[in-house]
N, CA, C and O atoms as a Maestro MAE file, in Angstrom:
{
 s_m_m2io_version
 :::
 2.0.0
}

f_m_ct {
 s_m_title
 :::
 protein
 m_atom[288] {
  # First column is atom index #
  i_m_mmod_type
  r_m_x_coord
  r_m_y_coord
  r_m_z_coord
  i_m_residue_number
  s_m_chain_name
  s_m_pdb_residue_name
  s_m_pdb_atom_name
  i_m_atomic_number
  :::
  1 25 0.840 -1.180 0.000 1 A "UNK " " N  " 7
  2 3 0.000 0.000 0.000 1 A "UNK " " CA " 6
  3 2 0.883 1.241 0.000 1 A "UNK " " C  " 6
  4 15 1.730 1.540 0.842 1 A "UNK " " O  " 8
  5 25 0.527 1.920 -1.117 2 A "UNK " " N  " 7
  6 3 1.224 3.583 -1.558 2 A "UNK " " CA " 6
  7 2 0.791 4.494 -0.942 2 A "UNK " " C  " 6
  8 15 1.379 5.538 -0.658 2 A "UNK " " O  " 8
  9 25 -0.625 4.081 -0.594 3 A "UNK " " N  " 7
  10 3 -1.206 5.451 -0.152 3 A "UNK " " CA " 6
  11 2 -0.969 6.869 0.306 3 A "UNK " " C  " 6
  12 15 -1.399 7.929 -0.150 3 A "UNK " " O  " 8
  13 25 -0.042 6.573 1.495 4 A "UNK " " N  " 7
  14 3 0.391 7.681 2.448 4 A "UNK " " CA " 6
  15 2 1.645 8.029 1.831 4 A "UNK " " C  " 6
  16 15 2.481 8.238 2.710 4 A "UNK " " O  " 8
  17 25 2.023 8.149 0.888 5 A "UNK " " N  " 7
  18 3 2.617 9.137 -0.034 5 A "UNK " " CA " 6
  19 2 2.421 10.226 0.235 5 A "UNK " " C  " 6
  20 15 3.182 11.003 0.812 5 A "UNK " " O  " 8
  21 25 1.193 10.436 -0.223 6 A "UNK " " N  " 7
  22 3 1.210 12.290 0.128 6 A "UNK " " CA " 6
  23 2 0.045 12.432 1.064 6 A "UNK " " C  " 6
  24 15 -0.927 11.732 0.781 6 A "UNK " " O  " 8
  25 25 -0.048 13.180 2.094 7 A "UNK " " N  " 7
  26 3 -0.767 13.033 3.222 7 A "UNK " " CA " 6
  27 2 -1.965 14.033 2.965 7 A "UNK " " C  " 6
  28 15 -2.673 14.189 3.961 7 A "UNK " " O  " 8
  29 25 -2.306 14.674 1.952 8 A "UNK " " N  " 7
  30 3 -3.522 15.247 1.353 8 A "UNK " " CA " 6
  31 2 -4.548 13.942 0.835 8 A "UNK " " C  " 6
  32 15 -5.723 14.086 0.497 8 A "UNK " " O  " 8
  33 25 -3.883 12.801 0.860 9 A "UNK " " N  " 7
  34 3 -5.056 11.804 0.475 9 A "UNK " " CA " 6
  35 2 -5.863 11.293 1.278 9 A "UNK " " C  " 6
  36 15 -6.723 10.475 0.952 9 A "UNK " " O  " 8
  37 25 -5.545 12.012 3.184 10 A "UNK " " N  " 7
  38 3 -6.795 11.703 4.341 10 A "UNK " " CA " 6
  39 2 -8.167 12.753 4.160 10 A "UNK " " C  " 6
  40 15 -9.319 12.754 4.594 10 A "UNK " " O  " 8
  41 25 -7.083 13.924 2.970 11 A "UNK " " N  " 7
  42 3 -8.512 14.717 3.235 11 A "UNK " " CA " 6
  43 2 -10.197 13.823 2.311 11 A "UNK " " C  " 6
  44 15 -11.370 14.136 2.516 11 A "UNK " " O  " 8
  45 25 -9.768 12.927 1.527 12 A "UNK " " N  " 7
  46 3 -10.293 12.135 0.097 12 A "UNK " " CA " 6
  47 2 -11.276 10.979 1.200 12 A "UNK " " C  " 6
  48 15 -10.680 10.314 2.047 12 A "UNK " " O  " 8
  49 25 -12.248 10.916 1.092 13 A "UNK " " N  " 7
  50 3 -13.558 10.945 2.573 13 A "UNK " " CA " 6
  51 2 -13.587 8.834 1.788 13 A "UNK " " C  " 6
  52 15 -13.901 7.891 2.514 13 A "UNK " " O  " 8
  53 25 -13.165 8.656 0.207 14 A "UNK " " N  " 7
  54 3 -13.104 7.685 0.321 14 A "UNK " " CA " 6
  55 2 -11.829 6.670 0.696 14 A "UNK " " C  " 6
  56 15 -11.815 5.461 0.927 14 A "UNK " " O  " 8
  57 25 -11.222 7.241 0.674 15 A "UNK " " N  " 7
  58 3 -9.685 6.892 0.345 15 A "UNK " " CA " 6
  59 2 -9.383 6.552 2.232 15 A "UNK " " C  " 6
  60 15 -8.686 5.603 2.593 15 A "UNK " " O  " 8
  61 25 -9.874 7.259 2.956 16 A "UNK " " N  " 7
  62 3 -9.988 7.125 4.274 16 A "UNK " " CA " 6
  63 2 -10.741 6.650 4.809 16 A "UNK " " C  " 6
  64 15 -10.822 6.629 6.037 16 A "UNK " " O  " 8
  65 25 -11.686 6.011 3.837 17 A "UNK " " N  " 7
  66 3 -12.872 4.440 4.620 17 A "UNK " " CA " 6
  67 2 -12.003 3.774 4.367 17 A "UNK " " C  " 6
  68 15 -11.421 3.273 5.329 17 A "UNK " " O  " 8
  69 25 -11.604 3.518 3.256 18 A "UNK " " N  " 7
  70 3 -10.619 2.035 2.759 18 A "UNK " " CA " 6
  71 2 -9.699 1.608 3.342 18 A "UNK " " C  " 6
  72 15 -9.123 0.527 3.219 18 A "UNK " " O  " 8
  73 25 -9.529 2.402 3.974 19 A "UNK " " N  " 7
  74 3 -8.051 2.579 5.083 19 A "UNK " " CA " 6
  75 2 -8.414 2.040 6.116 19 A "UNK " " C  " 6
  76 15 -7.971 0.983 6.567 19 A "UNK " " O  " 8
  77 25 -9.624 3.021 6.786 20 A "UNK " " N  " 7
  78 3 -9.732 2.333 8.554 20 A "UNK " " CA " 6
  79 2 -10.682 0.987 8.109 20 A "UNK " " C  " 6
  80 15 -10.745 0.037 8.890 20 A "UNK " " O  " 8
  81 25 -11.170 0.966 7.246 21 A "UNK " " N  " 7
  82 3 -12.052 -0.505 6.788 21 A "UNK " " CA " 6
  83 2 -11.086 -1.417 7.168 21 A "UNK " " C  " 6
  84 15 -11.213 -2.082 8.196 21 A "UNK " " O  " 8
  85 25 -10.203 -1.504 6.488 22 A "UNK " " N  " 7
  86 3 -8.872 -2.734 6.593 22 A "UNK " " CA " 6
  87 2 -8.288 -2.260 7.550 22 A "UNK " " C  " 6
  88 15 -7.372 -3.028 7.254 22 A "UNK " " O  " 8
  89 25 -7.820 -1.615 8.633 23 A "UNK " " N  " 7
  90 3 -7.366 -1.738 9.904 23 A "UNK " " CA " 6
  91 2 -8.513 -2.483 10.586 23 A "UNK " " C  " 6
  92 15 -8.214 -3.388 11.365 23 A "UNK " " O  " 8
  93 25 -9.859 -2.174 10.357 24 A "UNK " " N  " 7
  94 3 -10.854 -2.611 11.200 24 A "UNK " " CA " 6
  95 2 -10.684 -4.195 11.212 24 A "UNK " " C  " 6
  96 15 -10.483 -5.030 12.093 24 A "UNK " " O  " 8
  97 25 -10.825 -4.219 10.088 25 A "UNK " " N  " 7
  98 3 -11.157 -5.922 9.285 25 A "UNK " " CA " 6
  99 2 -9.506 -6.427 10.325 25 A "UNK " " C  " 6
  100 15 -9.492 -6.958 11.435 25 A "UNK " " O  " 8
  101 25 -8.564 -6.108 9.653 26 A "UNK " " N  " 7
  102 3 -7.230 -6.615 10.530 26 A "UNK " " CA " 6
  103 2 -7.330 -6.708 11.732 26 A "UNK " " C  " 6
  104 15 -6.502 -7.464 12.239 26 A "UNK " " O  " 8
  105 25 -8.203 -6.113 12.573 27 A "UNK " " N  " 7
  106 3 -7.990 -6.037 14.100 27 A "UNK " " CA " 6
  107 2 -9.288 -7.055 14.401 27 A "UNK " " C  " 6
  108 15 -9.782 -6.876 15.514 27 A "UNK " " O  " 8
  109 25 -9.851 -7.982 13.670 28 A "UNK " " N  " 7
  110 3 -10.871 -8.371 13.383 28 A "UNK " " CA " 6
  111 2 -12.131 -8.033 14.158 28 A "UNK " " C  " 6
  112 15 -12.746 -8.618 15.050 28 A "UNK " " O  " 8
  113 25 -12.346 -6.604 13.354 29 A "UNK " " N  " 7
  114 3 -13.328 -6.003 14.504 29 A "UNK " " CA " 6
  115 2 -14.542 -5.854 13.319 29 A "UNK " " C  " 6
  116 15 -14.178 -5.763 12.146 29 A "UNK " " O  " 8
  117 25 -15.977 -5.830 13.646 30 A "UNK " " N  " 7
  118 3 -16.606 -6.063 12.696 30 A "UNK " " CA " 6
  119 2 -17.018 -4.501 12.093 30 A "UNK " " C  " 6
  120 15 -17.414 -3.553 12.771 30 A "UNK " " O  " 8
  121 25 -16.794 -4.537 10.563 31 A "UNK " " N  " 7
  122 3 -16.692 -3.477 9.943 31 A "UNK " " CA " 6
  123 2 -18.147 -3.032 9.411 31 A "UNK " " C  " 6
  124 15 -18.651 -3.763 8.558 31 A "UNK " " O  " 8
  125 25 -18.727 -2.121 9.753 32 A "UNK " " N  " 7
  126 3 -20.256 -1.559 9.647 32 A "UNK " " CA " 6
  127 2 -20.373 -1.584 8.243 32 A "UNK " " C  " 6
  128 15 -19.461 -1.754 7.435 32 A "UNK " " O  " 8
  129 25 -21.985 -1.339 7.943 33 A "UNK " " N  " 7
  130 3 -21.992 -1.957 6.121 33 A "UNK " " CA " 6
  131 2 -21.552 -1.004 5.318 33 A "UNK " " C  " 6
  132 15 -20.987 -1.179 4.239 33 A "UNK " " O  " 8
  133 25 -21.827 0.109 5.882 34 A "UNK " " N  " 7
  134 3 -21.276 1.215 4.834 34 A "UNK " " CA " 6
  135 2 -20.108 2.182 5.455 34 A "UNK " " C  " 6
  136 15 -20.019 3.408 5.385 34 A "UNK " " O  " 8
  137 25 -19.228 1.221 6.094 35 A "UNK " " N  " 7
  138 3 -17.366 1.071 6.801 35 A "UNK " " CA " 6
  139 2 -17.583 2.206 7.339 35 A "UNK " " C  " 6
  140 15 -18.564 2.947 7.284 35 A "UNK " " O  " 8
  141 25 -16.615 2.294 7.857 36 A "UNK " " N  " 7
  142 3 -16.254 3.457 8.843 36 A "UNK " " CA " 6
  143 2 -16.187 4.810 8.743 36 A "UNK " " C  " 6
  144 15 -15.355 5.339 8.006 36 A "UNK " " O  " 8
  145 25 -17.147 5.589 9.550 37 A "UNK " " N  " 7
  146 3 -17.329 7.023 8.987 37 A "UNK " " CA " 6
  147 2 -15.856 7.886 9.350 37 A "UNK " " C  " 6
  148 15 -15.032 7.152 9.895 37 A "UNK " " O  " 8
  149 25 -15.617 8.621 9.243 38 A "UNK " " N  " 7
  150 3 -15.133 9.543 9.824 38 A "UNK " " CA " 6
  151 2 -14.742 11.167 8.786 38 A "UNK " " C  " 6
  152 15 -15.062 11.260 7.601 38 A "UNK " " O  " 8
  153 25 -14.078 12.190 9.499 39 A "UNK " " N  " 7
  154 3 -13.856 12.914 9.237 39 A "UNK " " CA " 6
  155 2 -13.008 14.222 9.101 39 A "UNK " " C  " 6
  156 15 -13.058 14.938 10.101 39 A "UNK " " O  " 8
  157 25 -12.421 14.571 8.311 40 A "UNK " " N  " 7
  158 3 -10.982 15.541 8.461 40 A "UNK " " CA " 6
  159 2 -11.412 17.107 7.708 40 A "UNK " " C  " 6
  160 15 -12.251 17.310 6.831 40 A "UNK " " O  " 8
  161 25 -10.572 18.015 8.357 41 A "UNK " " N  " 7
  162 3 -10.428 19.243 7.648 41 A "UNK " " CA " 6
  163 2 -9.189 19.122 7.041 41 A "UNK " " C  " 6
  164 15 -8.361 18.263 7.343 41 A "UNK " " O  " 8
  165 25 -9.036 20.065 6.095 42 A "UNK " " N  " 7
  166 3 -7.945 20.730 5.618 42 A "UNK " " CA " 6
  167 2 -6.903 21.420 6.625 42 A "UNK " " C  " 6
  168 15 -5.694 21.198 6.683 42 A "UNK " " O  " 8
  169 25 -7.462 22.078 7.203 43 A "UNK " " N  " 7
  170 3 -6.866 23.127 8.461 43 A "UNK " " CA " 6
  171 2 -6.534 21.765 9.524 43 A "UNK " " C  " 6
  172 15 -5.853 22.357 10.361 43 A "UNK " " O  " 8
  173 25 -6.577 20.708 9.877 44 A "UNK " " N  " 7
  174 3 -6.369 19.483 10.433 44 A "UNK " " CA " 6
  175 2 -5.081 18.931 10.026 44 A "UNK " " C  " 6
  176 15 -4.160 18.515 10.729 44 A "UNK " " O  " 8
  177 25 -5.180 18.998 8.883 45 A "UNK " " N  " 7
  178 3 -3.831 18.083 8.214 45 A "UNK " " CA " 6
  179 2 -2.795 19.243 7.710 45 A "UNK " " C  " 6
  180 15 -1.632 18.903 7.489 45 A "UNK " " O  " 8
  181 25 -3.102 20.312 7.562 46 A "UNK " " N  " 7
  182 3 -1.592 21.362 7.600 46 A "UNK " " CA " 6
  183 2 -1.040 21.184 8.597 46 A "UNK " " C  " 6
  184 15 0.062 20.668 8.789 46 A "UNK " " O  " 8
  185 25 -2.178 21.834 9.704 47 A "UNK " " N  " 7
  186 3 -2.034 21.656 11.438 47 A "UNK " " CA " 6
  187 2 -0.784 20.126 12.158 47 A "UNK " " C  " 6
  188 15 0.078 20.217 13.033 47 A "UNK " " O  " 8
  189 25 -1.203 18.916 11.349 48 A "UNK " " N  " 7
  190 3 -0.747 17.770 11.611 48 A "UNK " " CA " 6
  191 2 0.707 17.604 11.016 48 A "UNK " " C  " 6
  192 15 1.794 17.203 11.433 48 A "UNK " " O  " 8
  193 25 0.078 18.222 9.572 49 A "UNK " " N  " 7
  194 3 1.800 17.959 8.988 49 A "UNK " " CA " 6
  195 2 3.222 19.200 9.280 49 A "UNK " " C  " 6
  196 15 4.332 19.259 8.752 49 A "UNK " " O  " 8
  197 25 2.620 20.002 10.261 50 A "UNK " " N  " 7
  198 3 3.591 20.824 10.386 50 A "UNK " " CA " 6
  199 2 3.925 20.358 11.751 50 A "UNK " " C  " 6
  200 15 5.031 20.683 12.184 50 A "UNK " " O  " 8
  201 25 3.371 19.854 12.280 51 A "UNK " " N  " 7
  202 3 3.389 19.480 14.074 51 A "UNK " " CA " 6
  203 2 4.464 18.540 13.759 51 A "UNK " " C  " 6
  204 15 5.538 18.682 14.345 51 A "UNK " " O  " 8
  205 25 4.284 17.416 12.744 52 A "UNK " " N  " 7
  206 3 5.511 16.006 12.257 52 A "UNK " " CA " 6
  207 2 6.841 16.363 11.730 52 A "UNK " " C  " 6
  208 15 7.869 15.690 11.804 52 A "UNK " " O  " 8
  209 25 6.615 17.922 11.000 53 A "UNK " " N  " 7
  210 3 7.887 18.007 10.508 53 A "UNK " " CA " 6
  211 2 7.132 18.241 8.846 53 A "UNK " " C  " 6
  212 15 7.315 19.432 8.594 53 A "UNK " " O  " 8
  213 25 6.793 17.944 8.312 54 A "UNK " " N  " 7
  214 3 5.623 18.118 6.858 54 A "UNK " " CA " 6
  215 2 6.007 19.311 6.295 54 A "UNK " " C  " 6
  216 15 6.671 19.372 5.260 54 A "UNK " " O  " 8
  217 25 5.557 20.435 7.033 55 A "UNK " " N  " 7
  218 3 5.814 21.973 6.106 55 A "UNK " " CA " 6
  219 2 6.850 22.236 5.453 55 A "UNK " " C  " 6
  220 15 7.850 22.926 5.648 55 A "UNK " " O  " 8
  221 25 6.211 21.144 4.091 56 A "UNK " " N  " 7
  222 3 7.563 21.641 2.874 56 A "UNK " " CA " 6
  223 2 8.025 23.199 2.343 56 A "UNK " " C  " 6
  224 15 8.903 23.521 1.542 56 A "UNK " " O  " 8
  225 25 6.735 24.315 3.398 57 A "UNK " " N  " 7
  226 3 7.236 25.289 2.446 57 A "UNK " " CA " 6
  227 2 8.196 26.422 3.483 57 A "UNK " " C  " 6
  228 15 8.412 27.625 3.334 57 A "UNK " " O  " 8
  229 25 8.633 25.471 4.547 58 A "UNK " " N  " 7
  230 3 9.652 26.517 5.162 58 A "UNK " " CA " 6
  231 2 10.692 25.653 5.584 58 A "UNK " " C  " 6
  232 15 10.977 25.665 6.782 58 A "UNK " " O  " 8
  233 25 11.431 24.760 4.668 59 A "UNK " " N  " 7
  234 3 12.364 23.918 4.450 59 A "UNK " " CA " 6
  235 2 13.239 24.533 3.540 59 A "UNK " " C  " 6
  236 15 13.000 24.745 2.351 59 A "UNK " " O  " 8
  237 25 14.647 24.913 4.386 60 A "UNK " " N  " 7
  238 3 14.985 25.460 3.106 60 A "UNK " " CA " 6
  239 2 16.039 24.045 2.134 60 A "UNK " " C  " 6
  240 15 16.509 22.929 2.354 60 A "UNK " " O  " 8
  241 25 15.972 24.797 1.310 61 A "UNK " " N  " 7
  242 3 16.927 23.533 0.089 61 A "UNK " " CA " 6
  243 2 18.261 23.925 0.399 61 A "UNK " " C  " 6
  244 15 18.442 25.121 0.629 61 A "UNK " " O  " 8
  245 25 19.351 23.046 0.456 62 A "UNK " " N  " 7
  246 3 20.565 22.680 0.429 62 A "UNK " " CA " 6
  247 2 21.604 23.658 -0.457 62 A "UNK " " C  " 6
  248 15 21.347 24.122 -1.568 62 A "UNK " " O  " 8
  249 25 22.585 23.814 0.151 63 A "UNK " " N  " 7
  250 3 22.724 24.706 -1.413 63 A "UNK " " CA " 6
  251 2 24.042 23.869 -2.075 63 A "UNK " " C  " 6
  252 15 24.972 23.395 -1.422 63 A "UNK " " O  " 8
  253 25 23.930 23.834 -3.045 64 A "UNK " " N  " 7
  254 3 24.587 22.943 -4.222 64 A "UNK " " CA " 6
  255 2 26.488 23.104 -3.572 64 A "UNK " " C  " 6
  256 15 27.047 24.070 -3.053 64 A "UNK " " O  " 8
  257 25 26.941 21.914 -3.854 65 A "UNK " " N  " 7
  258 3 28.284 22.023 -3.515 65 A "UNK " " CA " 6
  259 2 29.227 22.695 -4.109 65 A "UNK " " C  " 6
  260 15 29.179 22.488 -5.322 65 A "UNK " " O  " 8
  261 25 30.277 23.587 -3.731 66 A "UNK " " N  " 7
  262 3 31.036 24.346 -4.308 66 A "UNK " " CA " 6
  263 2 32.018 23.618 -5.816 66 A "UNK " " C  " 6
  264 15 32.491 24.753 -5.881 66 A "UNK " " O  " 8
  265 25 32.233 23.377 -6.182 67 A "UNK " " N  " 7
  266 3 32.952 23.373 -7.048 67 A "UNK " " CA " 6
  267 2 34.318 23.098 -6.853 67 A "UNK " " C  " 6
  268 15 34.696 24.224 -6.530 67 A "UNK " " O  " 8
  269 25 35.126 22.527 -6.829 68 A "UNK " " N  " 7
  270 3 36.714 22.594 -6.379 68 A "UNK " " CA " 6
  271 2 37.226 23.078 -7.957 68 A "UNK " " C  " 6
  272 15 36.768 22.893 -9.084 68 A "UNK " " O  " 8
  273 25 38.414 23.791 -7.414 69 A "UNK " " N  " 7
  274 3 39.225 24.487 -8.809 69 A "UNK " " CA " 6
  275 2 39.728 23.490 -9.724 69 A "UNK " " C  " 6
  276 15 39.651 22.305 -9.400 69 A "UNK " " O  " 8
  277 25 40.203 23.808 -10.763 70 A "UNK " " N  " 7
  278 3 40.607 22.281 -11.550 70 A "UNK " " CA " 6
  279 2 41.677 22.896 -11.565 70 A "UNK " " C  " 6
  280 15 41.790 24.044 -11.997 70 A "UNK " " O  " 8
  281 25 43.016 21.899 -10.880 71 A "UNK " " N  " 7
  282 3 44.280 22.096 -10.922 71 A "UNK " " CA " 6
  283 2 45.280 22.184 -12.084 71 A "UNK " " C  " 6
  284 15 45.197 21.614 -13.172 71 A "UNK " " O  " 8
  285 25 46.393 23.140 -11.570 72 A "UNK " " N  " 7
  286 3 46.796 23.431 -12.794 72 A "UNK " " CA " 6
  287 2 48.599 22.782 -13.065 72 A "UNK " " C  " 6
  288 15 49.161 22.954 -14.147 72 A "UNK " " O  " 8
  :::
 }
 m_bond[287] {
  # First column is bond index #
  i_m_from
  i_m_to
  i_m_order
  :::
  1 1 2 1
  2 2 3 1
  3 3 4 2
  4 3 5 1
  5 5 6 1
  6 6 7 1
  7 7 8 2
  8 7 9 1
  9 9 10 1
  10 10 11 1
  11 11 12 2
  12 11 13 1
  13 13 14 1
  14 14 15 1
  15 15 16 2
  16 15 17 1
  17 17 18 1
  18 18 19 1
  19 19 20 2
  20 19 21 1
  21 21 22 1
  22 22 23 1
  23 23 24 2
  24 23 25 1
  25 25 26 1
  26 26 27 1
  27 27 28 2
  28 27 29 1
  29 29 30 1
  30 30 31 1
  31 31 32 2
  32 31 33 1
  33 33 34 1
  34 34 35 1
  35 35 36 2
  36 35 37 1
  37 37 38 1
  38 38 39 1
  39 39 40 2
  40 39 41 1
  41 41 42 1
  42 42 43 1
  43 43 44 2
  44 43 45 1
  45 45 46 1
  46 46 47 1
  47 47 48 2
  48 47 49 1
  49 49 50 1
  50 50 51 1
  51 51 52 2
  52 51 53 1
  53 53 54 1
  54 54 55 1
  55 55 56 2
  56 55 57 1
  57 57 58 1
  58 58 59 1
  59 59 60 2
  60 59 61 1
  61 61 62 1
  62 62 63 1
  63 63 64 2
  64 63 65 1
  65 65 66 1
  66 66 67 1
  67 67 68 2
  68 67 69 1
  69 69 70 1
  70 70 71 1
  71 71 72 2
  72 71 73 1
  73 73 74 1
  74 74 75 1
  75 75 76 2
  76 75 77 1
  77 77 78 1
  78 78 79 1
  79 79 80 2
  80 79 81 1
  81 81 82 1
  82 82 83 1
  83 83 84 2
  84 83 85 1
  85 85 86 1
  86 86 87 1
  87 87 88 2
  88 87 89 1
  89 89 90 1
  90 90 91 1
  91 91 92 2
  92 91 93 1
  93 93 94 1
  94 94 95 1
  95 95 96 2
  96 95 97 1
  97 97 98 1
  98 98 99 1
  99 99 100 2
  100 99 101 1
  101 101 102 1
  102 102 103 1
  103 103 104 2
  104 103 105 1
  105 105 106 1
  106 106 107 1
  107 107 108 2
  108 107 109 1
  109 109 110 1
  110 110 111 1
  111 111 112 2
  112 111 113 1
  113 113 114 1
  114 114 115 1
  115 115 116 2
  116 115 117 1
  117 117 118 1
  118 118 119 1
  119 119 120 2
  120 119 121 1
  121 121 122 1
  122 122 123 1
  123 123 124 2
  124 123 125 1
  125 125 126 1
  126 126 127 1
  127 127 128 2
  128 127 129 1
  129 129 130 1
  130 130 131 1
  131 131 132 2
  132 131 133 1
  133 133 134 1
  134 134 135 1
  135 135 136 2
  136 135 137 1
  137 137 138 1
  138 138 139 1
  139 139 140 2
  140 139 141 1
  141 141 142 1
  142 142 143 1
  143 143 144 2
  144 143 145 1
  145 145 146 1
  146 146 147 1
  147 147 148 2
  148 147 149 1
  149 149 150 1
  150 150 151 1
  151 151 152 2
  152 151 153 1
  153 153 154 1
  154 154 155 1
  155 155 156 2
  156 155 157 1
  157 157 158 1
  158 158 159 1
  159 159 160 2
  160 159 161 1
  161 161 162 1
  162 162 163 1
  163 163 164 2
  164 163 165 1
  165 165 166 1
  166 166 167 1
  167 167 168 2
  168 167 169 1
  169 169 170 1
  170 170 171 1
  171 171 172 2
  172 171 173 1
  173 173 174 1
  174 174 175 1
  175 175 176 2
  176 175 177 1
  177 177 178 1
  178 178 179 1
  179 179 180 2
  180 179 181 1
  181 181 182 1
  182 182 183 1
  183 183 184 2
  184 183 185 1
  185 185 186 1
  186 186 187 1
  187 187 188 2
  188 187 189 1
  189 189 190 1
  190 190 191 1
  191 191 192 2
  192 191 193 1
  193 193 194 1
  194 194 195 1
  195 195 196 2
  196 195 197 1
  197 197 198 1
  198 198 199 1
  199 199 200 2
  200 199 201 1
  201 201 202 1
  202 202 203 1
  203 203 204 2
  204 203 205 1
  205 205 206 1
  206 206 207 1
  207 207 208 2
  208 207 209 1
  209 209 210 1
  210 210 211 1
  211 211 212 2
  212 211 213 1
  213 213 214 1
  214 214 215 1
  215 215 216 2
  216 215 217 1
  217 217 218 1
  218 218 219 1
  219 219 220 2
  220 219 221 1
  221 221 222 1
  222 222 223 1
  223 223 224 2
  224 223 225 1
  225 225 226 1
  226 226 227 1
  227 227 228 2
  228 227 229 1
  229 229 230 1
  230 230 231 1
  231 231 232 2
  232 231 233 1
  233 233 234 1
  234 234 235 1
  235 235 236 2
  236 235 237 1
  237 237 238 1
  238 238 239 1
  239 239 240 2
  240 239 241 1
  241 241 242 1
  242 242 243 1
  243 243 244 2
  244 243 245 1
  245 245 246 1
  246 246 247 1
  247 247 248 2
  248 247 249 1
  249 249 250 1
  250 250 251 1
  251 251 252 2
  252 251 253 1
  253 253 254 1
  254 254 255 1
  255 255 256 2
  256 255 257 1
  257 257 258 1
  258 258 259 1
  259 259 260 2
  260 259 261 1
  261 261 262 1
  262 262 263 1
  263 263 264 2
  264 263 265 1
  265 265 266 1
  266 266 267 1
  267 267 268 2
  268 267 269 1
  269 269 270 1
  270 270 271 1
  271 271 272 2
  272 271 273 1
  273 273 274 1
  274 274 275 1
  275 275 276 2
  276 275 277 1
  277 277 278 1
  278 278 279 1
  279 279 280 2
  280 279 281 1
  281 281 282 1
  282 282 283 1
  283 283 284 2
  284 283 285 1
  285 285 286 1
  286 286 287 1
  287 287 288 2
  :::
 }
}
């Protein structure tokens, strides 16, 4: 399972039955007929992914390695 690749796919209301469905089923707990409700914001999962470390947009990038001189 790929899923949690990118963590915008909890906000996807199906993509996150399918998920706790099969944890449910695995924990062999009996899974309701139309699986497991639940529910997320947007403002939830920024909130989450910046709390983990997530906020790709105040990461800064590396800066490229210098160059060594080419000897003469």
């Amino acid at each position: 399972f790929t899923g949690l690749h990118y963590h915008w796919n909890w906000e996807e209301d199906n993509f996150r039955k399918t998920v706790l469905n099969g944890v449910a089923w695995t924990c062999q707990l009996k899974v309701p007929e139309n699986g497991v409700e639940s529910s997320v914001t947007r403002e939830y999962l920024e909130e989450n992914a910046k709390k983990w470390g997530g906020d790709q947009t105040r990461k800064k990038k590396k800066p490229a390695p210098k160059k060594k001189a080419a000897a003469k």
